[in-house]
C-alpha positions, -999 to +999 in steps of 0.1 A: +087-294+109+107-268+119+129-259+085+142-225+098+158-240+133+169-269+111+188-251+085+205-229+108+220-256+127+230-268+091+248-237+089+267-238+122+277-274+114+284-275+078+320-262+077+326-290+110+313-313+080+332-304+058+361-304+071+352-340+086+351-350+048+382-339+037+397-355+066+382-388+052+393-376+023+430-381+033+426-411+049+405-434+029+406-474+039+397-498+016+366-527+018+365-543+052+397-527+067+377-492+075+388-494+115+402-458+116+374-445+094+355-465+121+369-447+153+368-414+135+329-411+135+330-428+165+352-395+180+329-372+161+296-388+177+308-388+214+297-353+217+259-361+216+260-382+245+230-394+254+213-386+221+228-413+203+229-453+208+262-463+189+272-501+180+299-511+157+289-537+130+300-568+126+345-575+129+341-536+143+336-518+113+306-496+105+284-480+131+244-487+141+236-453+155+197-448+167+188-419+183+150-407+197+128-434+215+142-466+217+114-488+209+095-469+182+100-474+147+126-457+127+130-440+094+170-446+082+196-434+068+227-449+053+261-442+041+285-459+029+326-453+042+349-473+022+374-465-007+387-478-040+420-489-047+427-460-072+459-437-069+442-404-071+452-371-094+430-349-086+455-325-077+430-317-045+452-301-016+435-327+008+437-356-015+449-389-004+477-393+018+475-437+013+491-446-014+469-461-043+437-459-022+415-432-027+375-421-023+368-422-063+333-428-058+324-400-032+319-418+004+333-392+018+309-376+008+284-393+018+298-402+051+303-364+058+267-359+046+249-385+069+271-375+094+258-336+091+223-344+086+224-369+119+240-340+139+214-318+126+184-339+136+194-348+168+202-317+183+169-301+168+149-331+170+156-358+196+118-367+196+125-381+160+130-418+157+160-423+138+186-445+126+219-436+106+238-465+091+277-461+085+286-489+062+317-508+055+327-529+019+303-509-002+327-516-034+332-556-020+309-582-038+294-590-019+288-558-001+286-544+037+251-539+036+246-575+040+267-581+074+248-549+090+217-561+079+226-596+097+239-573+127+195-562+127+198-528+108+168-530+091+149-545+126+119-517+134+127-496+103+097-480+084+119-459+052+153-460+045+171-429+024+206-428+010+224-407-016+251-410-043+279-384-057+268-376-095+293-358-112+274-352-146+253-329-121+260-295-111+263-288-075+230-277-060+211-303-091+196-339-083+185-366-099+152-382-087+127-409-099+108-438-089+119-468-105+148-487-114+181-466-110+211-490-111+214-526-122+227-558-106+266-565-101+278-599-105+312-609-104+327-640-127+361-657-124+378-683-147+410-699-143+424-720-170+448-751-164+472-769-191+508-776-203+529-750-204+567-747-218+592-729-232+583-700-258+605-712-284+582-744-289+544-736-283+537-769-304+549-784-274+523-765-253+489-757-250+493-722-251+470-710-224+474-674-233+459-677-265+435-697-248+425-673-226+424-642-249+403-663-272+379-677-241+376-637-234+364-629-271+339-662-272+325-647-238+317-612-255+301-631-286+283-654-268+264-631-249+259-607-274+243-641-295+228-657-263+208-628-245+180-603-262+198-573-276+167-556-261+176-561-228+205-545-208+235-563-202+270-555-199+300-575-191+333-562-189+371-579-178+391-559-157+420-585-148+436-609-167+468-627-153+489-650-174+527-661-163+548-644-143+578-626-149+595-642-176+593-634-216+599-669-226+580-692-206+540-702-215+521-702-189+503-733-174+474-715-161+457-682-166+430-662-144+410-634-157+376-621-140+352-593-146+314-577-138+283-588-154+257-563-150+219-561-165+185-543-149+167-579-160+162-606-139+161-634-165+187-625-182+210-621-153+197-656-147+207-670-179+245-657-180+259-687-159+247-712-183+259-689-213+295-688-195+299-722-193+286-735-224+306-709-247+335-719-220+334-757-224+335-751-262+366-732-262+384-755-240+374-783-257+393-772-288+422-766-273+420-792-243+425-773-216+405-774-180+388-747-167+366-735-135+340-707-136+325-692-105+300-665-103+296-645-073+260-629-071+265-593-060+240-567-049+204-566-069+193-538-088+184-506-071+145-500-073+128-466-057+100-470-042+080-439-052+068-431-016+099-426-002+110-411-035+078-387-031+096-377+003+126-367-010+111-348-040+090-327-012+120-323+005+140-314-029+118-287-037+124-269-008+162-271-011+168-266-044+137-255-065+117-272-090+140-263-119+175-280-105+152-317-097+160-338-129+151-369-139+178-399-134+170-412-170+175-452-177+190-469-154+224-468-147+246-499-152+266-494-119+260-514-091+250-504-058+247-525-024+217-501-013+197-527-032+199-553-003+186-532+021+152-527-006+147-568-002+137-561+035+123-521+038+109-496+013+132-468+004+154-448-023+184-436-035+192-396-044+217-389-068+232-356-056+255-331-078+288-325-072+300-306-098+306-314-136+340-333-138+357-363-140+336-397-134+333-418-106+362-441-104+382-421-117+419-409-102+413-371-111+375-376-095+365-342-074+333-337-056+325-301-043+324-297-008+293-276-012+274-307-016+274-315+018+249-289+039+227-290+004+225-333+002+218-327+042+195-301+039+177-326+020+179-359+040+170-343+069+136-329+055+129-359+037+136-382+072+112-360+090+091-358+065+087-396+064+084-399+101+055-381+105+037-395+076+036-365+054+043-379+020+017-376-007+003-402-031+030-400-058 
């Protein structure tokens, strides 16, 4: 492996990368509506000819690229392009130009990165077989990684390597381990249905707002009395919709949903059940009806410690023994990576981007220095893995 030729065509790409990203950057699409996001890679891959095999995935968003022999197997890599419907603050001079849509989680980023390290490889490499992976509806449950897997992503792949913004990290730092990383993502929705009337006479109704705040409450108890306090688990409501516009009338239904997350498999499991017994209960005091659906969403991210061996070799070069750092426990984000880990070994890198605001946050900012330094590591790790140079970890 050829570091020296490798990192200098880094160089002579990364500020081309760069500003690639913050192009992205002002443009950000949200889940499974990423068509210019789409034909902008598209544009920036037409230069490499015949190097590259490009397909759109599945509805035309996302991109298949291989590139190198056609029928060998591949080591992959894979990005993910879609936003987050977040009005951003970050007071960035290419910050979004969408209204309330923005990259809070770092896929362009990501995108830019892949994008980079692909240029990089192919150009100094075209013996290598490779895949790159351009991946709609990361943030959709469920996810993009399942309709490019169904478009034969993973078909002839040996490895597969991604990354992931952390902005608890300094740029130039990683976090790297074998293991579990992030949990599963579930997503549960509950409507309830009764009589509703006018404010001035709820003993006439059946109040479904009080109904529903309570059935919220009885959800947090019931877990926290139903599952193992020694095992992860979070749940968490992020909408709750009750009437409509007027200050007077009780509502006849109400809708609230939310994210169940845990690293166990049991207990995730065992939350349906939970739901709908504490659920029952709660309408069966007050007589109301009520549905509960739960939509599975991505499994929890597990490294597979050769691949993570790969990157740690490739890590070490990059950025020294002293800036690799554990990831810790696992985080209780979600990440669609996971489905790809059902059908090929690989791992995740969390890569520094500069000690800030969190991910999903309006006034989130990674540094565009991340770029060349996540690329420098992908690439090595990729080659690494294609040759077969990874040691026992």
């Amino acid at each position: 492996m050829n570091a020296d030729a490798l990192d200098a065509r880094i160089d002579d790409l990364a500020q081309e990368a760069i500003a690639f990203r913050q192009d992205l950057h002002r443009h950000p699409e949200l889940s499974r509506k990423e068509h210019a996001t789409t034909e902008r890679l598209e544009v920036a891959l037409k230069p490499l000819g015949h190097l590259v095999r490009v397909r759109r995935g599945p509805h035309g968003l996302g991109l298949i690229v291989d590139a190198g022999p056609e029928a060998a197997r591949r080591v992959c890599l894979r990005a993910d392009i879609d936003a987050l419907a977040v009005t951003e603050q970050s007071g960035v001079p290419f910050a979004s130009e969408i209204p309330g849509v923005m990259h809070a989680c770092g896929h362009d980023v990501h995108t830019a990165t892949v994008l980079l390290t692909l240029r990089a490889l192919v150009t100094t490499r075209p013996d290598i077989p490779l895949r790159f992976l351009f991946q709609p509806a990361e943030e959709a449950t469920p996810g993009g990684a399942l309709d490019l897997i169904a478009a034969g992503a993973v078909e002839g792949v040996t490895h597969i390597l991604s990354l992931h913004c952390d902005p608890t990290r300094a740029v130039g730092h990683v976090g790297l381990q074998a293991g579990p990383l992030t949990a599963a993502a579930d997503v549960f929705e509950v409507t309830l249905r009764g009589k509703g009337g006018h404010g001035a006479r709820p003993h006439e109704t059946q109040d479904l707002v009080l109904v529903g705040c309570e059935a919220v409450q009885a959800l947090y108890h019931g877990l926290d009395r139903g599952i193992d306090a020694r095992k992860p688990l979070s749940v968490s409501v992020g909408v709750f919709r009750a009437g409509q516009t007027s200050a007077n009338v009780i509502p006849a239904e109400v809708y609230f949903s939310g994210t169940v997350r845990t690293t166990d498999r049991g207990v995730r499991d065992a939350v349906p059940a939970i739901f709908e017994r504490v659920l029952r209960g709660v309408c069966d005091i007050w007589q109301v009806a009520h549905t509960l659906t739960i939509t599975r969403g991505a499994p929890a991210v597990d490294n597979d410690p050769t691949v993570v061996e790969a990157l740690r070799e490739a890590c070490l070069a990059v950025v020294g023994p002293r800036n690799i750092e554990p990831t810790g426990l696992p985080s209780m984000g979600g990440e669609d990576f996971a489905w790809y880990l059902d059908h090929v070994p690989g791992a995740l890198l969390r890569v520094g981007t500069g000690v800030g605001a969190p991910l999903h946050s309006a006034h989130f900012c990674a540094d565009d220095r991340a770029v060349p330094t996540a690329a420098r590591i992908l690439a090595r790790a990729a080659l690494r893995l294609s040759a077969g140079e990874t040691a026992s970890p």
